[in-house]
TORKOL-4160 file (C-alpha; in steps of 0.2 Angstrom, whole numbers, padded with zeros to 4 digits, m for minus):
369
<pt num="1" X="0336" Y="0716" Z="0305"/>
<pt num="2" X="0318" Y="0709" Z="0309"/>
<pt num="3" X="0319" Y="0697" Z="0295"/>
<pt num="4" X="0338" Y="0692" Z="0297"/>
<pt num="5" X="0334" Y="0688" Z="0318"/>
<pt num="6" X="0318" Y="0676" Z="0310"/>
<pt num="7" X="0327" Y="0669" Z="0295"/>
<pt num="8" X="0339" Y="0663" Z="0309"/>
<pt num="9" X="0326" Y="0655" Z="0322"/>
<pt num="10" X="0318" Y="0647" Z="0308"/>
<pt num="11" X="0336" Y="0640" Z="0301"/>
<pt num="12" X="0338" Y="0633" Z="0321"/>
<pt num="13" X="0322" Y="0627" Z="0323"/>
<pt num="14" X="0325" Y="0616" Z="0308"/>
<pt num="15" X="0342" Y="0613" Z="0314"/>
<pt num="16" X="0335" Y="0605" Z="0329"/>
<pt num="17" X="0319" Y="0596" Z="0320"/>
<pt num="18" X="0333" Y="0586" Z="0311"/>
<pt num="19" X="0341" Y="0581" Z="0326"/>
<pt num="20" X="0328" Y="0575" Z="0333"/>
<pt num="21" X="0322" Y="0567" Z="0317"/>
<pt num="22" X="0340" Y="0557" Z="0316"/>
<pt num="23" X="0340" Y="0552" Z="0334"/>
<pt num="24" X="0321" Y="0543" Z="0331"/>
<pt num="25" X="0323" Y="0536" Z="0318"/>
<pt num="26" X="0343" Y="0528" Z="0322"/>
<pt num="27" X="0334" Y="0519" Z="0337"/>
<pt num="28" X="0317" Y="0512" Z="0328"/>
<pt num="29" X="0328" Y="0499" Z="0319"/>
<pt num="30" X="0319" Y="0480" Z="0317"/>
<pt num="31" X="0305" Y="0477" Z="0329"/>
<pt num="32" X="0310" Y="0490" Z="0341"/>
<pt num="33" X="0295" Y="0500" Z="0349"/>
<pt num="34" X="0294" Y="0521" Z="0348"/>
<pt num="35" X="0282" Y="0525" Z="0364"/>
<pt num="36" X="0269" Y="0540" Z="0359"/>
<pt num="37" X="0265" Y="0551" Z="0373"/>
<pt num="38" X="0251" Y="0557" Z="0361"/>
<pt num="39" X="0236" Y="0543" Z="0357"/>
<pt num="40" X="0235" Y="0551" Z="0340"/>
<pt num="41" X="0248" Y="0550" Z="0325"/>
<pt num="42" X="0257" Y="0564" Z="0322"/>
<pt num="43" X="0246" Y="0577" Z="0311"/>
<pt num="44" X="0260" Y="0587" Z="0306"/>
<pt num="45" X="0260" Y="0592" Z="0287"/>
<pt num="46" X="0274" Y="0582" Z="0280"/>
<pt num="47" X="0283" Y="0590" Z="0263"/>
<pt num="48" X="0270" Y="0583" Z="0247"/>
<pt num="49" X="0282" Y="0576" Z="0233"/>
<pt num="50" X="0276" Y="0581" Z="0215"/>
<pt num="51" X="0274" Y="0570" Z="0203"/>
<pt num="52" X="0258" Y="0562" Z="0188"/>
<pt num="53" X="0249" Y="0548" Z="0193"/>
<pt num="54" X="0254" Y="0532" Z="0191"/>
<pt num="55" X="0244" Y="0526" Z="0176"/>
<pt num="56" X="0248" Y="0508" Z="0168"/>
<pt num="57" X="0247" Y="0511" Z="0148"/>
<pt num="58" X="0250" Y="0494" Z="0141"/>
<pt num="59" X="0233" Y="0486" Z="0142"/>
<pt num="60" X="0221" Y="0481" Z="0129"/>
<pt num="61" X="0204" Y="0484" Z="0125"/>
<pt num="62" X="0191" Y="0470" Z="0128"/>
<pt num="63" X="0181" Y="0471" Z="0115"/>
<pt num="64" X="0165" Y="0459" Z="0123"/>
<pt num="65" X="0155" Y="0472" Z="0133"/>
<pt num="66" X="0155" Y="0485" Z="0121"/>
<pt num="67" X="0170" Y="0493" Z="0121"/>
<pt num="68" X="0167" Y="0498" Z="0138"/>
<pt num="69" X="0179" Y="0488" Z="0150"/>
<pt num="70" X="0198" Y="0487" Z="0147"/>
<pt num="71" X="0209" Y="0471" Z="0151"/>
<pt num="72" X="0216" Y="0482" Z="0165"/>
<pt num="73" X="0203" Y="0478" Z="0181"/>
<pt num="74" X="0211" Y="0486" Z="0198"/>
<pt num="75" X="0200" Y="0481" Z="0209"/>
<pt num="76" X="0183" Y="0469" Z="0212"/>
<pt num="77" X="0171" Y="0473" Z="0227"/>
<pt num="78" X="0151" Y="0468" Z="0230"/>
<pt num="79" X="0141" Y="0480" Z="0240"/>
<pt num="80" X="0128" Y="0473" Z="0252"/>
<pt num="81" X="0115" Y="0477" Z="0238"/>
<pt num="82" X="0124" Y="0464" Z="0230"/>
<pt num="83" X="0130" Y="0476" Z="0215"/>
<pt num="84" X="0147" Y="0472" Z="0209"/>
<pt num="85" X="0159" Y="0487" Z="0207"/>
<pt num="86" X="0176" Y="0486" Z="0197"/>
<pt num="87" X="0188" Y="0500" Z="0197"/>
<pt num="88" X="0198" Y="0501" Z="0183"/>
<pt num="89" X="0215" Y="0506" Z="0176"/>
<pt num="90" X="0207" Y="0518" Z="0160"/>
<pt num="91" X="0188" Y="0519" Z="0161"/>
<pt num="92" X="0183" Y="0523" Z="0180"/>
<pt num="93" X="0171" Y="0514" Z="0189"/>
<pt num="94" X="0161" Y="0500" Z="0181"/>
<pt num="95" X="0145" Y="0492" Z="0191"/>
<pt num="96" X="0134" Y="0476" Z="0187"/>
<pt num="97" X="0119" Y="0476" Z="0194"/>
<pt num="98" X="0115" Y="0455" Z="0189"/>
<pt num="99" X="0106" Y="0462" Z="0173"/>
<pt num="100" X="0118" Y="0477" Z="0166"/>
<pt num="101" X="0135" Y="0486" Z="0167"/>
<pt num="102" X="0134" Y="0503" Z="0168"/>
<pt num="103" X="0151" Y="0515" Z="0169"/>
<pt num="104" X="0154" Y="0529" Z="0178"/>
<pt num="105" X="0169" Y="0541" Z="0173"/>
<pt num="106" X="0177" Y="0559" Z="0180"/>
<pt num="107" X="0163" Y="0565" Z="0167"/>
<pt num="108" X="0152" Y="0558" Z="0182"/>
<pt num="109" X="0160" Y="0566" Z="0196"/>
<pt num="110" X="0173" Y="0552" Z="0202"/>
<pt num="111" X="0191" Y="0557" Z="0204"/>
<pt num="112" X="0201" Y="0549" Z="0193"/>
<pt num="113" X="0199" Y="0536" Z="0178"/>
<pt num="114" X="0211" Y="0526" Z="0189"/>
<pt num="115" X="0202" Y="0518" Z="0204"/>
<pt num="116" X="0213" Y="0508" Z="0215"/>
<pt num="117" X="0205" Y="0504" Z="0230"/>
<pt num="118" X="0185" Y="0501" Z="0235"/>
<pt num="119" X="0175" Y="0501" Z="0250"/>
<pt num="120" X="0158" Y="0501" Z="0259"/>
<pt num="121" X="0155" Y="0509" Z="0275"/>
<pt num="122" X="0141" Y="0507" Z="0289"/>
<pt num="123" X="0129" Y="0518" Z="0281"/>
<pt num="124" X="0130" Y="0511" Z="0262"/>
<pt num="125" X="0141" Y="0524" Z="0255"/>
<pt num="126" X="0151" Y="0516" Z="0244"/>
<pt num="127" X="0170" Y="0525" Z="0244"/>
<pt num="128" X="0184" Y="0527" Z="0228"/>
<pt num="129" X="0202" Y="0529" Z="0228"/>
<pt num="130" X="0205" Y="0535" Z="0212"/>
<pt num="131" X="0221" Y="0543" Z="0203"/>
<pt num="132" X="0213" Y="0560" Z="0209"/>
<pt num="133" X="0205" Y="0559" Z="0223"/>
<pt num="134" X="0193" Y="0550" Z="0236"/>
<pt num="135" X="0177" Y="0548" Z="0230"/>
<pt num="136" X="0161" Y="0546" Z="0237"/>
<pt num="137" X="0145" Y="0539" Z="0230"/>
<pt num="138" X="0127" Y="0538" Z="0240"/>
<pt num="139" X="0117" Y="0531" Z="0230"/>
<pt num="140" X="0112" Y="0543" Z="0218"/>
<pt num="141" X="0127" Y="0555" Z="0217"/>
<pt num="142" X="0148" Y="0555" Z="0216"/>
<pt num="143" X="0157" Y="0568" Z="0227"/>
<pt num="144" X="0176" Y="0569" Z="0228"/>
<pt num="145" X="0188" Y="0575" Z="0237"/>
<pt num="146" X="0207" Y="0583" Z="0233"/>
<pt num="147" X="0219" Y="0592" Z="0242"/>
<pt num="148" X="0208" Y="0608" Z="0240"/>
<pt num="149" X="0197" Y="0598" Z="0252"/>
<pt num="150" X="0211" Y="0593" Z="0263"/>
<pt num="151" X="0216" Y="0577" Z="0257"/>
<pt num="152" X="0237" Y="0573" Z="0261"/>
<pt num="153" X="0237" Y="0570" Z="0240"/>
<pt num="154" X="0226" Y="0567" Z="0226"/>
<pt num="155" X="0233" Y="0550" Z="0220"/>
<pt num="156" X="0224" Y="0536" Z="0233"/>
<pt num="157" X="0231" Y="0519" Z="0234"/>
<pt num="158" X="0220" Y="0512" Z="0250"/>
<pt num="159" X="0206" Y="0517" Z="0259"/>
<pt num="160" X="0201" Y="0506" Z="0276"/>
<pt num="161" X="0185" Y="0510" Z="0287"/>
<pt num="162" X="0187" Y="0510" Z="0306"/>
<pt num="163" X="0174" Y="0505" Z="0318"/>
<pt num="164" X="0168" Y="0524" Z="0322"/>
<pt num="165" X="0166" Y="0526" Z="0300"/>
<pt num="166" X="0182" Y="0535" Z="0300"/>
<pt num="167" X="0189" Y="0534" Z="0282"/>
<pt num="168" X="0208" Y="0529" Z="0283"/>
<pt num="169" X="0217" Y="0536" Z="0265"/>
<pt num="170" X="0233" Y="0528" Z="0261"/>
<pt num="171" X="0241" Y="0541" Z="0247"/>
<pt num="172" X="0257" Y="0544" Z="0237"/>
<pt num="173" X="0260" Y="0559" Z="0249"/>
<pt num="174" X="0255" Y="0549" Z="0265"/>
<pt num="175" X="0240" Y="0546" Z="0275"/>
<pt num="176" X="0226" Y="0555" Z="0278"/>
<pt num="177" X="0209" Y="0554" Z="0291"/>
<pt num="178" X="0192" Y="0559" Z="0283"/>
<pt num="179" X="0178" Y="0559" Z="0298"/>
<pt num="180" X="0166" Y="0566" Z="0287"/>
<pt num="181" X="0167" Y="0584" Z="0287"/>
<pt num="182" X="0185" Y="0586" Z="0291"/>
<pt num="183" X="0201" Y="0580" Z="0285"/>
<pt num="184" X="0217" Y="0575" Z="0296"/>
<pt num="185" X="0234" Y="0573" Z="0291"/>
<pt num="186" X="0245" Y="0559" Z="0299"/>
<pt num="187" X="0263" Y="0556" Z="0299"/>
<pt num="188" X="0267" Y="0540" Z="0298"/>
<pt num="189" X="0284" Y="0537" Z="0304"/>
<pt num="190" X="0296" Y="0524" Z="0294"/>
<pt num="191" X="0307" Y="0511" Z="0302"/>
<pt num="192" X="0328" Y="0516" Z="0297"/>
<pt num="193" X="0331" Y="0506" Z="0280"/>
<pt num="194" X="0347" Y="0510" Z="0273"/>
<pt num="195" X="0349" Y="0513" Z="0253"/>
<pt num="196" X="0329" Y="0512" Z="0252"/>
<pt num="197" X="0322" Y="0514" Z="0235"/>
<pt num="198" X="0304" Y="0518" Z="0233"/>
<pt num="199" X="0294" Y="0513" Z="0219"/>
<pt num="200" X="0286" Y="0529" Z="0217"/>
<pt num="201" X="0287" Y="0539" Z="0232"/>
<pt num="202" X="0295" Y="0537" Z="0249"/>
<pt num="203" X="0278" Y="0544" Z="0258"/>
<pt num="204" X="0265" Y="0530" Z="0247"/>
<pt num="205" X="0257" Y="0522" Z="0257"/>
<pt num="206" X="0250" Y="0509" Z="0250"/>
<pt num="207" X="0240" Y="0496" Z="0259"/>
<pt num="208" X="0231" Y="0499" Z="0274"/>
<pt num="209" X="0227" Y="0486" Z="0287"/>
<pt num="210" X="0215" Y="0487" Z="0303"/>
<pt num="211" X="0217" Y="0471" Z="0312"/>
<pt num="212" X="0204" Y="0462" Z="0323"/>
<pt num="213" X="0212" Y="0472" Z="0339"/>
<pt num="214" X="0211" Y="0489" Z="0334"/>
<pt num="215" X="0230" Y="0491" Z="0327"/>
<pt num="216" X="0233" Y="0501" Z="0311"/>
<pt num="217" X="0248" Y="0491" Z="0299"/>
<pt num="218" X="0253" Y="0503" Z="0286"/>
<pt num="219" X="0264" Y="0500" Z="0271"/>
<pt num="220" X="0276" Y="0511" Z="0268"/>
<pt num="221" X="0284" Y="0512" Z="0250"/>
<pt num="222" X="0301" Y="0501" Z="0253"/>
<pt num="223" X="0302" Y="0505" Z="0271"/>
<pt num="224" X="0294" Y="0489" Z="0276"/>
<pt num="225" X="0279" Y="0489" Z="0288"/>
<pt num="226" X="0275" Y="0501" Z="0304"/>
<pt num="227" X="0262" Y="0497" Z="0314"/>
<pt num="228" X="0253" Y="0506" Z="0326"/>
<pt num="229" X="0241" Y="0499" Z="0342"/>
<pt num="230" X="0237" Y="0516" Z="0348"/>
<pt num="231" X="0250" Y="0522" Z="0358"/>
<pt num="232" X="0267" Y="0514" Z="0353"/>
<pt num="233" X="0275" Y="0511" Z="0335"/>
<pt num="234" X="0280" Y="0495" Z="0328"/>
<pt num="235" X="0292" Y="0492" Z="0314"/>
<pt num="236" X="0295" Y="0477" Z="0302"/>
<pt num="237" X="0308" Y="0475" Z="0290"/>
<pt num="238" X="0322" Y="0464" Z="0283"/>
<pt num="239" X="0332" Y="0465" Z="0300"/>
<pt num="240" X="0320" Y="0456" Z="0311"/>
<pt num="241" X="0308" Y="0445" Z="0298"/>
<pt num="242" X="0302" Y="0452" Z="0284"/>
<pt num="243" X="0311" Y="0444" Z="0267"/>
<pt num="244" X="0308" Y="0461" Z="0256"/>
<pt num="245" X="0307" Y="0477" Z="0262"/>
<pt num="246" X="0296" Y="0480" Z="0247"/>
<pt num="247" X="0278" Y="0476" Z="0253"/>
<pt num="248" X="0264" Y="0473" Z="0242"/>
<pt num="249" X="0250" Y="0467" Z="0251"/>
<pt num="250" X="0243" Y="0465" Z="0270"/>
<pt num="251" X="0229" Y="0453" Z="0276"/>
<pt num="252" X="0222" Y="0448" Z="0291"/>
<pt num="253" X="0214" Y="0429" Z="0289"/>
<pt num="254" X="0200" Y="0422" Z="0303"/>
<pt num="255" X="0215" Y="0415" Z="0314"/>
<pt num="256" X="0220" Y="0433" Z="0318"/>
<pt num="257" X="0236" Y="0430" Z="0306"/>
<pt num="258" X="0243" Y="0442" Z="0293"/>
<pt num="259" X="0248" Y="0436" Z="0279"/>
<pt num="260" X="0262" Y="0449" Z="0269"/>
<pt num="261" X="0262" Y="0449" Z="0250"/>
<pt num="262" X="0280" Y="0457" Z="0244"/>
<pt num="263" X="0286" Y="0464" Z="0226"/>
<pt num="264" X="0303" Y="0453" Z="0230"/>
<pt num="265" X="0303" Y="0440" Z="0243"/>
<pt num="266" X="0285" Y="0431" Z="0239"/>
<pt num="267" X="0274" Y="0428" Z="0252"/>
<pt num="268" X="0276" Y="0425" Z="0270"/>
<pt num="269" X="0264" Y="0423" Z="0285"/>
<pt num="270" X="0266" Y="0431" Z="0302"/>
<pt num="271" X="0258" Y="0424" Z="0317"/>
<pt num="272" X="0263" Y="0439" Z="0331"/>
<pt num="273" X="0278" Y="0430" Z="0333"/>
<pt num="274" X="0285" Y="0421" Z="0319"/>
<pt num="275" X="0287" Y="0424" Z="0301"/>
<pt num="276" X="0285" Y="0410" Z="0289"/>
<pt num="277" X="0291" Y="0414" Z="0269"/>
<pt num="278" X="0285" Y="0399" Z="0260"/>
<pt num="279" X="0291" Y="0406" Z="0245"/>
<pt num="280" X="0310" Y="0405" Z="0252"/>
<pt num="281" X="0305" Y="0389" Z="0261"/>
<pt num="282" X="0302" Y="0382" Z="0239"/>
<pt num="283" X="0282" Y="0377" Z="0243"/>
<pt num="284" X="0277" Y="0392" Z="0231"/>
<pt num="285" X="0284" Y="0399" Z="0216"/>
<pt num="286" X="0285" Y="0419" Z="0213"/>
<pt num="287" X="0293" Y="0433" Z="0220"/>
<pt num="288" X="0279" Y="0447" Z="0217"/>
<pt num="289" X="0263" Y="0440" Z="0227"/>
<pt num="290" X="0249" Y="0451" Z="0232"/>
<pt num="291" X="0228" Y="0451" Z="0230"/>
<pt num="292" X="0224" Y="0440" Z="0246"/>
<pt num="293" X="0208" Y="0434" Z="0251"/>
<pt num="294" X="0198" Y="0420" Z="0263"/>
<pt num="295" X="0183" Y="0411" Z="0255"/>
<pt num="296" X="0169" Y="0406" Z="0263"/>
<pt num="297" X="0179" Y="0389" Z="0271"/>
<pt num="298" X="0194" Y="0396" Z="0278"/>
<pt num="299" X="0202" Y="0394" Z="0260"/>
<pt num="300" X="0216" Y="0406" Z="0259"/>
<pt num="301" X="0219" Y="0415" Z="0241"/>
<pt num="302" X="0234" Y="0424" Z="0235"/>
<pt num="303" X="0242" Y="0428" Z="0216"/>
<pt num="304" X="0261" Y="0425" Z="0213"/>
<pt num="305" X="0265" Y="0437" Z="0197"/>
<pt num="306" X="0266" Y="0426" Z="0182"/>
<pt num="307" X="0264" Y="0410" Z="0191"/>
<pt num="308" X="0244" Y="0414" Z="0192"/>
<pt num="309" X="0234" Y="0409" Z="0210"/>
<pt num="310" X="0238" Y="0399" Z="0223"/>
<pt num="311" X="0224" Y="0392" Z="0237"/>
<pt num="312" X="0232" Y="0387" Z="0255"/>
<pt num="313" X="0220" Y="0374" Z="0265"/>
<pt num="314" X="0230" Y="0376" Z="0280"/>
<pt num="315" X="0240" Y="0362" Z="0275"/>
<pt num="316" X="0243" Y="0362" Z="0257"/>
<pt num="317" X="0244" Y="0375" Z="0242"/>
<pt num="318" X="0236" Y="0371" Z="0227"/>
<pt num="319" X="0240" Y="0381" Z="0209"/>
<pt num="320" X="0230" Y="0388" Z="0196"/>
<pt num="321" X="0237" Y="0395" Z="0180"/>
<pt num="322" X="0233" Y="0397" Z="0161"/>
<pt num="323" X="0231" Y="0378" Z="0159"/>
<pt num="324" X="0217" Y="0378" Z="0173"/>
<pt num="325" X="0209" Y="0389" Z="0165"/>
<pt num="326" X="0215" Y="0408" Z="0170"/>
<pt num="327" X="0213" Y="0421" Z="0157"/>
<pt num="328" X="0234" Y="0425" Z="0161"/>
<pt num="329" X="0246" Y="0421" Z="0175"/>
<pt num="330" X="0247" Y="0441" Z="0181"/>
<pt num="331" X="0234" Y="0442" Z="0194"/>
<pt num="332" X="0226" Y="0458" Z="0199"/>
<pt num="333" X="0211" Y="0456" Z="0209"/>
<pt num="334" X="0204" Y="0440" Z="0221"/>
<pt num="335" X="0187" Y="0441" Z="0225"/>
<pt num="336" X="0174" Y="0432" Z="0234"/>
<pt num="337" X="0157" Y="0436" Z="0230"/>
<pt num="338" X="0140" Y="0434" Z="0240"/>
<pt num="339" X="0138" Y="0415" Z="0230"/>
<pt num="340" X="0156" Y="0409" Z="0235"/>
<pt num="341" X="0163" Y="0411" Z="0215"/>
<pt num="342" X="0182" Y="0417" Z="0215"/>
<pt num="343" X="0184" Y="0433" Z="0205"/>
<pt num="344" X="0199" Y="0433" Z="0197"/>
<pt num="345" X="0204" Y="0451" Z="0187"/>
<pt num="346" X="0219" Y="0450" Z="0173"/>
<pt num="347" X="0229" Y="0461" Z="0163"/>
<pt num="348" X="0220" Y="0450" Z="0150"/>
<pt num="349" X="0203" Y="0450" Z="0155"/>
<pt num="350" X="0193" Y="0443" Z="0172"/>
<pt num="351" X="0190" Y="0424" Z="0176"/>
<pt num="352" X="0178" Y="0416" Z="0188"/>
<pt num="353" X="0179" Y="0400" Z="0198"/>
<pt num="354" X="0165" Y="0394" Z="0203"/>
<pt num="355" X="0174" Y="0377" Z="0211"/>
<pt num="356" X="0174" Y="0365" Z="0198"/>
<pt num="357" X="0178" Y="0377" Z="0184"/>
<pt num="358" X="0188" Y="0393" Z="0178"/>
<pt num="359" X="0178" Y="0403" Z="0166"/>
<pt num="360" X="0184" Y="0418" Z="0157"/>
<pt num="361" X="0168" Y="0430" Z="0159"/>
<pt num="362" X="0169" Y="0437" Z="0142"/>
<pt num="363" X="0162" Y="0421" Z="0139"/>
<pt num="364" X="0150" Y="0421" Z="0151"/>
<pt num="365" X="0137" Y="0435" Z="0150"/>
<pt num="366" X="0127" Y="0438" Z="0161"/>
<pt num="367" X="0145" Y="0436" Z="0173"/>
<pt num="368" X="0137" Y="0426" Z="0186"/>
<pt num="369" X="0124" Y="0410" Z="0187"/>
């Protein structure tokens, strides 16, 4: 009797979670606001989808550095030493210390052999988000951490470092908060998309943006954009600016606008007010843009699958493809480094402009000047 009387609350209490579930999320549609009571997100455990990691398996193997670095190069990122670190899509983590590459593998201690996202906090330590975890290294050691540890899911897509060090993990199964010693679960919510139809899961997260105010902008996997300034949600999609619920990519430039890379609608510029697609509007061609970044003069960068890279003055795009120079049009990775050369990472191996020429770097060793 006992067990029916509880199988019963617990069938009412989700009963009345439901509702409450359908009445949020039918009044968040657009740019509506939902006001939390609570300053934190929601730390409820949401239900963890299963599924393998998402490994591309169609790249080739460069055969310039010793058989060491794939095509497939996820990300680029300098540490304040000055050593360059690329995350691959097969081999782990690969670093250049300006005199030699030296690769780091799960063998090592890092996650996962896929390393999607890179970063540095205040204290030097450099972080991973790899196909199987977050990883840490220090300096002389790796450390990772799973789901054992407290991690939403194993399979990271975006890590971003508040102003306290908090690590912020975008993930396949959501978001999580790492504060050091302790992780935290947040549920983010979604805005009301009808017939949505997420690429791999519809709790990815996979871009994470901290603007210059303090405000989180997550990604949600085809639910469009929520963002979040602390104590009210914000919700972008198709019905009130966005061109493509499907978002790739956020950024924030030094004018304090975000630019949004999507998989379907290009690439569109939001000024707190206005969008502004110039990929509708004819000026750039290419649906799928992503990898942004700002040089050192206000340059704005951005890749449009298969039509290479574009560079925005604040007045004018310029193009560069294969005939410039570029190792392929299909564009992982921008980056700028300490001397102002472009990075440029391919599914065909990685280029570097150093504003005269593009360069493949395989045939260019050492990689920089």
């Amino acid at each position: 009797m006992k067990i029916l009387d509880i199988n019963i609350m617990s069938l009412f209490t989700r009963l009345l979670s439901m509702m409450l579930l359908i009445i949020l999320t039918n009044s968040c549609k657009g740019r509506e606001t939902e006001n939390i009571d609570n300053k934190k997100v929601n730390s409820s455990q949401p239900s963890i989808e299963k599924h393998k990691p998402f490994i591309y398996t169609n790249s080739k193997q460069h055969s310039t550095l010793n058989g060491i670095v794939r095509e497939f190069v996820w990300q680029i990122y300098q540490d304040r030493k000055g050593n360059y670190w690329f995350g691959t899509n097969h081999d782990g983590i690969l670093v250049y210390d300006n005199n030699s590459i030296i690769q780091y593998t799960s063998k090592d201690g890092i996650g996962g052999n896929a390393v999607r996202a890179i970063t540095e906090d205040k204290i030097g330590n450099i972080w991973f988000g790899t196909s199987n975890g977050l990883t840490k290294y220090n300096g002389k050691e790796f450390t990772n951490y799973t789901i054992d540890d407290g991690l939403i899911d194993n399979e990271v897509w975006a890590i971003e470092v508040d102003n306290t060090g908090t690590i912020w993990i975008g993930t396949v199964g959501g978001v999580s908060k790492f504060d050091g010693n302790n992780f935290e679960t947040l549920e983010v919510p979604k805005p009301n998309v009808p017939n949505a139809k997420p690429m791999l899961s519809k709790n990815r997260v996979n871009d994470i943006l901290i603007d210059k105010n303090g405000h989180f902008w997550f990604v949600n996997d085809s639910y469009g954009i929520t963002k979040f300034n602390g104590s009210q949600y914000e919700f972008f999609t198709t019905e009130n600016g966005l061109t493509d619920n499907n978002v790739a990519d956020l950024f924030e430039d030094s004018q304090g606008n975000i630019w949004i890379g999507t998989y379907y609608g290009g690439v569109s510029k939001f000024d707190s007010k206005t969008f502004t697609n110039f990929t509708k509007e004819g000026i750039i061609k290419g649906i799928e843009t992503y990898n942004f970044c700002e040089d050192k003069t206000g340059n704005i960068w951005f890749s449009a699958e298969n039509y290479g890279v574009y560079s925005y003055n604040g007045k004018d795009f310029t193009q560069f493809t294969m005939k410039d120079g570029l190792a392929t049009n299909t564009i992982q990775t921008i980056y700028e480094d300490k001397k102002g050369q472009m990075w440029f990472s391919t599914w065909e191996g990685i280029s570097l402009y150093d504003g005269k020429e593009i360069t493949n770097v395989a045939e260019k060793e050492p990689w920089t000047k």
